[in-house]
Steps between C-alpha positions, in 0.01 A plus 500: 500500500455221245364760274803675464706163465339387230518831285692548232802715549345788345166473758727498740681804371159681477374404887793625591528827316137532633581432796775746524294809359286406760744493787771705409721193616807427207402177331789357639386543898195363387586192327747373785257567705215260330770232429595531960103458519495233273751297644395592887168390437618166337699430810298560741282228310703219513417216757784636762389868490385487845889456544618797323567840646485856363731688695424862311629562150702765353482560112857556330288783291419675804741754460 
């Protein structure tokens, strides 16, 4: 993930072109979803993660 942060704008881009090619996802779908992973995994490594709860997720984009 720390890859992708510290590409430029047009890396990015071209990941996530790639990535959509790939997958067929939109570009859109994907990049929420990297930026939900991103910040879910940074949570749950804080020092009071063993206090947080994931009580299922629904993605505005599912739709």
């Amino acid at each position: 993930m720390q890859n992708f942060l510290t590409a430029t704008p047009s890396q990015r881009q071209a990941h996530m072109n790639i990535a959509t090619l790939r997958s067929g996802i939109p570009h859109n779908l994907l990049e929420h979803d990297w930026w939900q992973s991103f910040v879910l995994q940074n949570l749950f490594e804080l020092p009071f993660a063993s206090f947080l709860t994931l009580n299922g997720s629904r993605s505005l984009c599912d739709q």
